[in-house]
C-alpha positions as a printed NumPy array, in Angstrom:
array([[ -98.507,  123.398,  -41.616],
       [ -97.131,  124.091,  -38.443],
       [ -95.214,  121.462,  -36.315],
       [ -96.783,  119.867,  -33.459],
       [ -94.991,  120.987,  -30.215],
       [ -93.458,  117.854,  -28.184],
       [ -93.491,  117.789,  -24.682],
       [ -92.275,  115.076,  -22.087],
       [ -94.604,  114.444,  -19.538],
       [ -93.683,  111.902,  -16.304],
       [ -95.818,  109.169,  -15.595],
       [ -95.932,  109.364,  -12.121],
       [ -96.684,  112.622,  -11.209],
       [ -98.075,  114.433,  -14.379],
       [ -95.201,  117.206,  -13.81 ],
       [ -94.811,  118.466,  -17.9  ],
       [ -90.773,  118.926,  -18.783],
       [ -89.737,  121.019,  -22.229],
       [ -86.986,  117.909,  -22.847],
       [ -86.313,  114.746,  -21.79 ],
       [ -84.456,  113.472,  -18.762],
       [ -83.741,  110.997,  -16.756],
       [ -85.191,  111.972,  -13.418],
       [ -88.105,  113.898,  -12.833],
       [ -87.559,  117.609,  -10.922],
       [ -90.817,  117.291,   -9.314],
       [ -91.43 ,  113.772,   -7.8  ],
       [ -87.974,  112.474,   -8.406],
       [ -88.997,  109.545,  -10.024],
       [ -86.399,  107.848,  -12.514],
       [ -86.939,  107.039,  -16.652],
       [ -90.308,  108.103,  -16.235],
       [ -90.438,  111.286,  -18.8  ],
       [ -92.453,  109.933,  -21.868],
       [ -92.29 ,  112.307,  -25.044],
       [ -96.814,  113.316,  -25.975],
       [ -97.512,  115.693,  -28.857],
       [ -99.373,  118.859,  -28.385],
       [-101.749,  119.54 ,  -31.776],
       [-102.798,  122.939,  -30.382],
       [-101.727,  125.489,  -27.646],
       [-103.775,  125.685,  -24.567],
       [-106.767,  128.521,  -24.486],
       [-105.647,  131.654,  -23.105],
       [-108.318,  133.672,  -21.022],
       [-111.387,  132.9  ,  -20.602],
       [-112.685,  133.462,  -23.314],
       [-114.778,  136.048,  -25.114],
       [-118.632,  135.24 ,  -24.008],
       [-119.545,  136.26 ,  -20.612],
       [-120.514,  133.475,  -17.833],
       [-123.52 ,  133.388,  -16.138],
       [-124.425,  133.699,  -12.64 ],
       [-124.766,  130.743,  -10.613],
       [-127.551,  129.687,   -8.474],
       [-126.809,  129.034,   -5.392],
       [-129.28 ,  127.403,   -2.915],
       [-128.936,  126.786,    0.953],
       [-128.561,  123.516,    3.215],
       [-132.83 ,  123.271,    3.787],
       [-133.294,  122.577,   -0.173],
       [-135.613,  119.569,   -0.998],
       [-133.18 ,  116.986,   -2.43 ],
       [-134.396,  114.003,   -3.931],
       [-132.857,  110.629,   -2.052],
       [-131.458,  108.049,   -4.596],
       [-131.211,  104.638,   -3.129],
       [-128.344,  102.567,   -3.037],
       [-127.795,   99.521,   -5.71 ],
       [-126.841,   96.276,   -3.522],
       [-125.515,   93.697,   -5.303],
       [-125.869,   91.124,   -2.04 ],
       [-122.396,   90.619,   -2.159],
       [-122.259,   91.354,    1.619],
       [-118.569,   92.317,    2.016],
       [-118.571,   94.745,   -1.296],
       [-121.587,   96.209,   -0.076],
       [-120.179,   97.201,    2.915],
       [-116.737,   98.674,    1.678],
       [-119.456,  101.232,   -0.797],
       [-120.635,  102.026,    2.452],
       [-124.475,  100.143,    1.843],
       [-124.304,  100.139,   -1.841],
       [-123.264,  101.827,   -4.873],
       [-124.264,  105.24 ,   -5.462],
       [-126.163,  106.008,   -8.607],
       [-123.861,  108.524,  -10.794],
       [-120.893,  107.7  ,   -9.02 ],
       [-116.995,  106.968,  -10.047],
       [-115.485,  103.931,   -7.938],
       [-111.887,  103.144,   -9.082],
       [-110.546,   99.539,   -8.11 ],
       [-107.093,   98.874,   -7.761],
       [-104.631,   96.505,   -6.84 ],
       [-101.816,   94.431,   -8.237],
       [-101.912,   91.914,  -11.105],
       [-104.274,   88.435,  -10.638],
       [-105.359,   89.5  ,   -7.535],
       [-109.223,   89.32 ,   -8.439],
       [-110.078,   92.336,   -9.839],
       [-111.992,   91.123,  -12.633],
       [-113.272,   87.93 ,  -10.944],
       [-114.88 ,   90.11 ,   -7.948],
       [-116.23 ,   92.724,  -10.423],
       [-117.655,   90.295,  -12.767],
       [-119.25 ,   88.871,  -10.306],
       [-120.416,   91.923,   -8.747],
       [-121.998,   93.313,  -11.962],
       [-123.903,   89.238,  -12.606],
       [-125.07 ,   89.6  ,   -8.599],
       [-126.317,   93.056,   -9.844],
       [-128.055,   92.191,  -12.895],
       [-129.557,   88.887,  -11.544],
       [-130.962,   90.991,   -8.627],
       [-129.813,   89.42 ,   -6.247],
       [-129.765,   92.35 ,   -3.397],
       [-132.577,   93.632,   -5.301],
       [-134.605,   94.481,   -8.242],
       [-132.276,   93.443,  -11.204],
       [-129.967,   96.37 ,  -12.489],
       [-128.711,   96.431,  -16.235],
       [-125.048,   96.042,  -15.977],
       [-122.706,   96.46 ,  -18.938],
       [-118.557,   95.341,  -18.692],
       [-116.591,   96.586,  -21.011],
       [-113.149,   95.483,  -21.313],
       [-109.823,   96.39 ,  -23.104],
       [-107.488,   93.945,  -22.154],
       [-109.883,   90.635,  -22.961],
       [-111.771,   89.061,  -25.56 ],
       [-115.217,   88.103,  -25.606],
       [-114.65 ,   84.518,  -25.581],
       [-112.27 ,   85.138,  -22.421],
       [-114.924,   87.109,  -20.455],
       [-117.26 ,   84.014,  -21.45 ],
       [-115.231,   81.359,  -20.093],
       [-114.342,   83.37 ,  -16.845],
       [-118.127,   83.821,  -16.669],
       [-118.887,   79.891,  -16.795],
       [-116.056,   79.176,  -14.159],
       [-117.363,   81.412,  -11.953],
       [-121.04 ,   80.007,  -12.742],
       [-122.361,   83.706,  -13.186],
       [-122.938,   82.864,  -17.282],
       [-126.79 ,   83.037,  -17.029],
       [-126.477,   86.874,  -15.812],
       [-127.9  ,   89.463,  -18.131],
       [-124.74 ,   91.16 ,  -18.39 ],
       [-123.851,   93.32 ,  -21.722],
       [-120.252,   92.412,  -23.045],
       [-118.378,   94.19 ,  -25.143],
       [-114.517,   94.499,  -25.907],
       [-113.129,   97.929,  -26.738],
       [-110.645,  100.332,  -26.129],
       [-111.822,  103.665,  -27.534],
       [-113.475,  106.395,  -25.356],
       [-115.235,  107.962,  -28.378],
       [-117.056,  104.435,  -29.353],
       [-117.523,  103.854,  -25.461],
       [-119.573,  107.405,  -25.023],
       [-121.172,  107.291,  -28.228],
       [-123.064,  103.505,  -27.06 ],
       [-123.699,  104.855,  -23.305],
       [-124.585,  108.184,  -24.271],
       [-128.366,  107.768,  -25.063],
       [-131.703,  107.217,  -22.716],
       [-131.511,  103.452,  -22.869],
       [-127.88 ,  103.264,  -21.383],
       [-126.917,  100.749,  -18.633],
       [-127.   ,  101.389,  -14.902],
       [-123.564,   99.86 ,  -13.782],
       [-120.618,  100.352,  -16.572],
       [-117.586,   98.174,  -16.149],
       [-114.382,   99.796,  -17.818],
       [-111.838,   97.214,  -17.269],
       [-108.929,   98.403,  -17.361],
       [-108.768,  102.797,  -17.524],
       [-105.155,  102.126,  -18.999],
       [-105.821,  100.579,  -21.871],
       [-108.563,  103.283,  -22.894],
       [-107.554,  105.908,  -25.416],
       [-108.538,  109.303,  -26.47 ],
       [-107.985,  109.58 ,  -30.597],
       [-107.509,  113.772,  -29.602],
       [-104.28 ,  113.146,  -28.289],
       [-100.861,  111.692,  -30.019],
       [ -99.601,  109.991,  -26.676],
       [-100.058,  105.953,  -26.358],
       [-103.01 ,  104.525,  -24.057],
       [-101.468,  104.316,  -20.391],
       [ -99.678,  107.808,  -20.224],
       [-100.942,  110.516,  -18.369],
       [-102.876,  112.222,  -20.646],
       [-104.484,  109.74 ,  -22.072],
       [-105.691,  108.338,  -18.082],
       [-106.634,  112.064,  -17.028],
       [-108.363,  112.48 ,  -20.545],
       [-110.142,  109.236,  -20.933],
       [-111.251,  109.038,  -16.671],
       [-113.153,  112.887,  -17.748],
       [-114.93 ,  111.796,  -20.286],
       [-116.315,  108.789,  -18.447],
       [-116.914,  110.584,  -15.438],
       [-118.843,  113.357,  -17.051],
       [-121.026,  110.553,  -18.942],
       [-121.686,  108.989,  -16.222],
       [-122.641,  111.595,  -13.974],
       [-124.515,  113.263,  -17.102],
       [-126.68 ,  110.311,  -17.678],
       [-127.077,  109.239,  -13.735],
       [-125.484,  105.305,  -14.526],
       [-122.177,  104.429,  -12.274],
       [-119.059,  103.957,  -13.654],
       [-116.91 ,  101.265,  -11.745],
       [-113.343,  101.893,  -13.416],
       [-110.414,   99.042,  -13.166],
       [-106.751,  100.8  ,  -12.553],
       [-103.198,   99.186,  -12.472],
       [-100.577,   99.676,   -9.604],
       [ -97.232,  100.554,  -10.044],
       [ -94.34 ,   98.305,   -8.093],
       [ -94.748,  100.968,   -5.241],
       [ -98.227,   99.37 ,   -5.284],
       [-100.383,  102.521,   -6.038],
       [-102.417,  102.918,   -8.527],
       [-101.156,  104.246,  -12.327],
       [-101.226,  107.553,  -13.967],
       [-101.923,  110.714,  -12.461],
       [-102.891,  111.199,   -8.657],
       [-105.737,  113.404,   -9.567],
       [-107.038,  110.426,  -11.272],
       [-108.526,  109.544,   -7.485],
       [-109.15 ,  112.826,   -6.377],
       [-111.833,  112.69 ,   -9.816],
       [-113.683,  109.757,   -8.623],
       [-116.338,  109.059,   -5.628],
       [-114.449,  106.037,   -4.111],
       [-111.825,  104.269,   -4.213],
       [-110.948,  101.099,   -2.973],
       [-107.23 ,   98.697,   -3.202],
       [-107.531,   95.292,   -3.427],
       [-104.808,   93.644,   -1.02 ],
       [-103.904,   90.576,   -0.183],
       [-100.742,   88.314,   -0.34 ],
       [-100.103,   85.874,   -3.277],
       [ -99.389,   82.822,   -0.545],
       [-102.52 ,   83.505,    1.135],
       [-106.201,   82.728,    0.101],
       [-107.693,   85.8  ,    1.517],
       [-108.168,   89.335,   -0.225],
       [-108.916,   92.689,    1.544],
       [-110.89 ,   94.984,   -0.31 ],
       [-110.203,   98.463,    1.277],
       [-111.739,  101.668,    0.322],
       [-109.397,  104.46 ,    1.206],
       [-111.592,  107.088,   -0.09 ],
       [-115.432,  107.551,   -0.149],
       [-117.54 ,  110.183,   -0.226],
       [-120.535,  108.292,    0.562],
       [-119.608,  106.104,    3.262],
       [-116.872,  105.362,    5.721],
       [-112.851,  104.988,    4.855],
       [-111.233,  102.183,    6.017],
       [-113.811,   99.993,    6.013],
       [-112.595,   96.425,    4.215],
       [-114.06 ,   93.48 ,    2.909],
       [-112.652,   90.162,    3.265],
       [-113.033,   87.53 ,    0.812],
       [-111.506,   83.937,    0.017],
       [-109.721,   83.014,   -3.26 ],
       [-111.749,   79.657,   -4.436],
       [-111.869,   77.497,   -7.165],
       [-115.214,   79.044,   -8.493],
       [-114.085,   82.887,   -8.013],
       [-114.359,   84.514,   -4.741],
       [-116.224,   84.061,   -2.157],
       [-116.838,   86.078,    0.78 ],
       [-116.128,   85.576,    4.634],
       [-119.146,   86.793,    6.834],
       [-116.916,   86.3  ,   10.011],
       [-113.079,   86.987,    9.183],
       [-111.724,   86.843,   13.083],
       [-112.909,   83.319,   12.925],
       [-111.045,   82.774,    9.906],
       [-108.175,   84.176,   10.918],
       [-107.822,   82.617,   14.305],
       [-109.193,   79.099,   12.839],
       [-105.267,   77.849,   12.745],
       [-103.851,   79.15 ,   16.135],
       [-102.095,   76.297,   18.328],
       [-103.077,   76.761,   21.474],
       [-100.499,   77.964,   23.913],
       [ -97.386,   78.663,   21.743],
       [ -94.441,   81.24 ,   22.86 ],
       [ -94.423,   84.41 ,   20.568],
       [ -98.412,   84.297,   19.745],
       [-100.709,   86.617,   20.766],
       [-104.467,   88.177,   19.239],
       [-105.095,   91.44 ,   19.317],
       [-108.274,   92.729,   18.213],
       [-108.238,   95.749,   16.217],
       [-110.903,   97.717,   13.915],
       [-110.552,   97.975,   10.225],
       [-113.293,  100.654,    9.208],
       [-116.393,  100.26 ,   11.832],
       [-115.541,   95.953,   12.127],
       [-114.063,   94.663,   15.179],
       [-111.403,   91.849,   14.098],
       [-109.482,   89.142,   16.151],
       [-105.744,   88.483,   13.922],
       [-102.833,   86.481,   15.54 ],
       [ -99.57 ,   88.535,   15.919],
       [ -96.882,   86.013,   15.61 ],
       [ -93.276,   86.743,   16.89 ],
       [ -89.455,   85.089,   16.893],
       [ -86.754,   86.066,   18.591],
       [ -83.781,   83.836,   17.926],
       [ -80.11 ,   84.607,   18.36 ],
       [ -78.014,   86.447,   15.476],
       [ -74.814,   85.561,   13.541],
       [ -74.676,   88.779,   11.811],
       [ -73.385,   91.831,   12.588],
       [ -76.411,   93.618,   12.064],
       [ -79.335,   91.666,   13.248],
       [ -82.486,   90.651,   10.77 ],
       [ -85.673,   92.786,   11.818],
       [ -88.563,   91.092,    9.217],
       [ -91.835,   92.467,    9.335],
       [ -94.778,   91.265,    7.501],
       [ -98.402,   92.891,    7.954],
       [ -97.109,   95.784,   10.216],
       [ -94.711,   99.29 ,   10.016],
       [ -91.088,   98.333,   10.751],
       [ -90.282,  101.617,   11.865],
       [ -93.151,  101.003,   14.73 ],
       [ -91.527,   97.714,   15.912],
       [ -88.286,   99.692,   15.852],
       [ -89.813,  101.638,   18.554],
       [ -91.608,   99.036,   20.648],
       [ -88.249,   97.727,   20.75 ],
       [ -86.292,  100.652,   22.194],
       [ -89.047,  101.368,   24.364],
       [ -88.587,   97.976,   25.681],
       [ -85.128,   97.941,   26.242],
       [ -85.009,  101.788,   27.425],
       [ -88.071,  101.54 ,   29.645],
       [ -88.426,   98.218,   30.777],
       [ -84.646,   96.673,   30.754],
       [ -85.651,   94.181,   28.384],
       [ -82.14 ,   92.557,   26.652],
       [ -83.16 ,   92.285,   22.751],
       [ -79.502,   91.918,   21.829],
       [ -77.957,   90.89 ,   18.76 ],
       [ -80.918,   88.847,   18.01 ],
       [ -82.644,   88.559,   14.623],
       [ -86.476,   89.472,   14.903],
       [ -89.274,   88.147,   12.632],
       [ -92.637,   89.781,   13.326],
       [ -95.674,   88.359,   11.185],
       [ -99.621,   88.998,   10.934],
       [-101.102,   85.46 ,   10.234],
       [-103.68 ,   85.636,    7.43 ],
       [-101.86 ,   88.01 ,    5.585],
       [-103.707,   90.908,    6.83 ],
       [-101.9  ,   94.393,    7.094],
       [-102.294,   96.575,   10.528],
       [-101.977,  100.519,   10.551],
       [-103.219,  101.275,   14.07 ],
       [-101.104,  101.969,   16.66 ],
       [-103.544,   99.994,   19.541],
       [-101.101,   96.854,   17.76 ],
       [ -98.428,   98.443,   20.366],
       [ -99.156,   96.033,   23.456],
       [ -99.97 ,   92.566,   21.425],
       [ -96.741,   93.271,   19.356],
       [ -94.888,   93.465,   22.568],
       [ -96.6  ,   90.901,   24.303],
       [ -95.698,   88.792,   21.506],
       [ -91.977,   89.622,   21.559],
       [ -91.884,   89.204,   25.163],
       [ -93.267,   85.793,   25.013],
       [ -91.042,   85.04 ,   22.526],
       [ -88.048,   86.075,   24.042],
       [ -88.8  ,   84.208,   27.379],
       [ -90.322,   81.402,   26.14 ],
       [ -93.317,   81.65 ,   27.753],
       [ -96.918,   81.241,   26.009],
       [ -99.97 ,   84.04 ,   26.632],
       [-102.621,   82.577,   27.831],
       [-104.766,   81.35 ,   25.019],
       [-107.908,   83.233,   25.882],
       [-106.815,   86.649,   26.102],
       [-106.38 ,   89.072,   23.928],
       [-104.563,   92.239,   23.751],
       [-104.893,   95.832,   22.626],
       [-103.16 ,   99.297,   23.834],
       [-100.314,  101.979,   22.477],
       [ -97.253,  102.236,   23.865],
       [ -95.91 ,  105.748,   24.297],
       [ -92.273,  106.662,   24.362],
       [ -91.788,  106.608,   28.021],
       [ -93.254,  103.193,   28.441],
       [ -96.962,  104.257,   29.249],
       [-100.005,  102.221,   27.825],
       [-102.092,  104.597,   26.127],
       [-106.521,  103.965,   25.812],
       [-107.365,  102.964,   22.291],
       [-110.473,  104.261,   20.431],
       [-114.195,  100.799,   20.4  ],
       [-112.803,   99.372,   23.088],
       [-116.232,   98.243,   24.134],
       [-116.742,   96.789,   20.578],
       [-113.165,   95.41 ,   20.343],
       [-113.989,   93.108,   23.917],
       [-117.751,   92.61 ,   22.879],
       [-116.09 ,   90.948,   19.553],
       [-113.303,   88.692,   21.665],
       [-116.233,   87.57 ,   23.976],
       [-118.651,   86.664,   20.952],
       [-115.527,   83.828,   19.782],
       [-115.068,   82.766,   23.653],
       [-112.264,   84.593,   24.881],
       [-112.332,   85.028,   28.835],
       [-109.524,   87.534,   29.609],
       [-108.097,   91.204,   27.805],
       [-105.061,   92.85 ,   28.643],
       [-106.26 ,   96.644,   28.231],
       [-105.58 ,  100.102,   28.906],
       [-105.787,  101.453,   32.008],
       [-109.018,  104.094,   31.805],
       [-107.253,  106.268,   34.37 ],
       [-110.523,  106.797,   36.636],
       [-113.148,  106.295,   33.948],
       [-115.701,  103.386,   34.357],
       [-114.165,  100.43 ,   32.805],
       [-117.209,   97.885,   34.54 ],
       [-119.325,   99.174,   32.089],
       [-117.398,   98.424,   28.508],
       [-116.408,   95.181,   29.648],
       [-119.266,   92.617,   28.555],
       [-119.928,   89.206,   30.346],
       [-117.253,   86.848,   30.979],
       [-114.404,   89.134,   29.693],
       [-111.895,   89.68 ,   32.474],
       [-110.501,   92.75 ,   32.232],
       [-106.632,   93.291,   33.631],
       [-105.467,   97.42 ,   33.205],
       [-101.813,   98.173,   32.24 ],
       [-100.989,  101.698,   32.93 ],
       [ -96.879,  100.734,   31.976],
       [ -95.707,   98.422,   29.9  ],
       [ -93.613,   96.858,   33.086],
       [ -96.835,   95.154,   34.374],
       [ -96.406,   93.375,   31.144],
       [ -93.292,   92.079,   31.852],
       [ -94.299,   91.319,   35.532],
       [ -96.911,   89.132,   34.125],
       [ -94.018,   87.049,   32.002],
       [ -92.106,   87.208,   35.258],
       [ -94.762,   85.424,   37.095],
       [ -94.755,   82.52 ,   35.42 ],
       [ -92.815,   79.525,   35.31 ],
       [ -89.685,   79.844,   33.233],
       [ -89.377,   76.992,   29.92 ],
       [ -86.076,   77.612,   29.434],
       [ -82.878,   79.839,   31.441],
       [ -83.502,   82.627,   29.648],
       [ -83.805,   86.004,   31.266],
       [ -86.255,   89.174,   30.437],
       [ -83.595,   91.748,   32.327],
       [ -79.977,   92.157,   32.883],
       [ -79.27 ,   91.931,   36.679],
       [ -79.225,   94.464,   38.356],
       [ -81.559,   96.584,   36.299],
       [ -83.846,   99.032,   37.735],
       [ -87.572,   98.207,   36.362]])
């Protein structure tokens, strides 16, 4: 009998390597080459039949419309972009104990009960708990009286052989894809084969049969998710499941759907009986602010189509290092980076050798650049000791040479500040455009076109403490 040919394959990129070593030549990753068995060589050609020709139809073809299943879960809903598709892959991820389970469980006994709608059969199937540990989770999260199929197992050809059938579920659970295993190939369950394998053959199923597949994956410490990238370019949606350990809120965020918007989130809060979700997260997040404290200020951003209010929170405080501290939490350090030089460069403002702590309250992460102005305000403020006025909020980007650049909603962003009673925005200017008609009743709209009117608006007020924005004798 012949030998079986070894390979080493690398677990982060899928890159295949004729020996081991200790850094991958393709992604660069280190101790990552993991040694899989090949029982036969790949097929060669295509093979000796001849294809057939494919039908091909046009844009005007009668299609037939599937609707959504809503599980009534509000904030899930909306992150599937309305509901979940029928014969569609979603792929959750996100890092370990963060809820996975507890919001899918939960999901799949909202589903079955009907409670968005006529009751769906749901089956969870998991590999990494018992039955009796899926039962008490259920009780705790007082979901036990759902109709939901349970079953513990870890083998793809048991899994299709119960699904594949007439009578098979409408929502199937596979918690987690990493522990499933393909008995075709000699590599352990986790490695990229077996993922890439086992995700196909679930996939296919599912789309064969018309149920959706809702498929549980791991992160790595980088914090995406395990196994082989083309494990999310195979699925419908997929969404990351964020949220800090020392906060009680988690953001569900789908970063790819094909039926619905990206970047769209879901907030929900981390209770005793599971997790429940938060209709009105800018009220949430703003439900702790002070009043008028130096280094505060909201800006309202969008996440997906929402509008939401967060508190940007700022220190400036003086340094006994060489190298001063710049901490960021919730935002991109290289952007403060440049809101600081553009500060200093543009505006004369003396940072220093001063340690900088920039933090998002809530624990909620910002990507958009219209965070420019409120992070700045909130530096400012913090530098001069001298509150922003506690009904205002902030939004704009900052360019390079100091200008304030128009954001993207900024009728929705102000329509959402005025709906939780804030009175004044520092904006963009428009630059000509009509800015009467996206500001709604009782917002008071004040246009930056630089960020120096910023500082002039610091300047203006009275000073807490004999501390100065500019070195004299600078040009602003």
């Amino acid at each position: 009998m012949a030998r079986a040919q070894a390979r080493f394959v690398c677990q982060e990129c899928g890159a295949v390597h004729p020996k081991w070593a200790g850094r991958c030549d393709a992604c660069g990753g280190w101790n990552c080459l993991v040694e899989e068995a090949v029982r036969e060589g790949a097929p060669r050609g295509l093979g000796g039949g001849k294809g057939r020709k494919l039908a091909f139809s046009g844009f005007d073809g009668a299609s037939r419309a599937t609707p959504r299943r809503v599980c009534g879960i509000a904030e899930f809903d909306r992150v599937c972009g309305g509901g979940i598709v029928p014969g569609s892959a979603l792929l959750v991820g996100g890092d370990p104990g963060i809820g996975k389970s507890t919001v899918l469980l939960q999901v799949v006994a909202a589903l079955a009960s009907g409670k968005g709608g006529p009751p769906v059969r749901c089956a969870y199937v998991s590999g990494e708990e018992s039955l009796d540990q899926l039962r008490l989770r259920a009780i705790r999260l007082a979901v036990a009286q759902a109709p939901v199929q349970l079953a513990a197992a870890t083998s793809i050809r048991d899994i299709v052989a119960s699904f594949d059938e007439p009578g098979a579920p409408d929502i199937v659970v596979i918690d987690s894809i990493q522990t499933m295993y393909l008995g075709t190939l000699d590599s352990a369950p986790g490695t990229v084969s077996q993922v890439r394998a086992s995700a196909q053959e679930l996939i296919g199923l599912a789309k064969r049969r018309g149920f959706s597949v809702i498929l549980v994956g791991h992160v790595t410490k980088e914090g995406l998710i395990a196994g082989p990238r083309v494990l999310e370019h195979m699925v419908d949606t997929v969404l990351y499941f964020e949220g800090e350990r020392g906060h009680q809120f988690r953001i569900l965020r789908a970063v790819k759907n094909r039926f619905g918007p990206t970047d769209e989130i879901g907030v929900f809060e981390m209770t005793d009986a599971g997790l429940a979700e938060v209709p009105n997260p800018s009220a949430l997040f703003l439900a702790e602010r002070q009043g008028e404290t130096s280094g505060a200020a909201v800006f309202a951003g969008i996440e997906g189509t929402r509008p939401m209010l967060v508190e940007v929170q700022a220190l400036v405080a003086p340094s006994s290092l060489g190298t001063p501290r710049r901490a960021v939490v919730g935002w991109d350090g290289n952007r403060l980076a440049m809101v600081l030089a553009v500060l200093e460069a543009r505006c004369g403002v003396q940072i220093g050798l001063n340690d900088i702590y920039l933090n998002v309250a809530g624990g909620l992460r910002i990507a958009e650049p219209a965070a420019d102005l409120a992070v700045a305000a909130a530096l400012v403020s913090a530098l001069s000791l001298k509150p922003v006025p506690a009904e205002t909020v902030i939004f704009g980007e900052i360019g390079l040479s100091g200008e304030v650049r128009p954001v993207s909603q900024a009728e929705a962003r102000l329509k959402e500040a005025a709906k939780l009673g804030f009175t004044a925005a520092l904006v963009p200017s428009r630059r000509g455009r009509d800015t009467e008609r996206a500001a709604p009743a009782g917002i008071a709209l004040r246009e930056l076109r630089h960020l120096r009117n910023l500082i002039e608006l610091f300047e203006d007020q009275p000073h807490r403490a004999p501390r100065s924005l500019a070195t004299p004798g600078t040009r602003r």
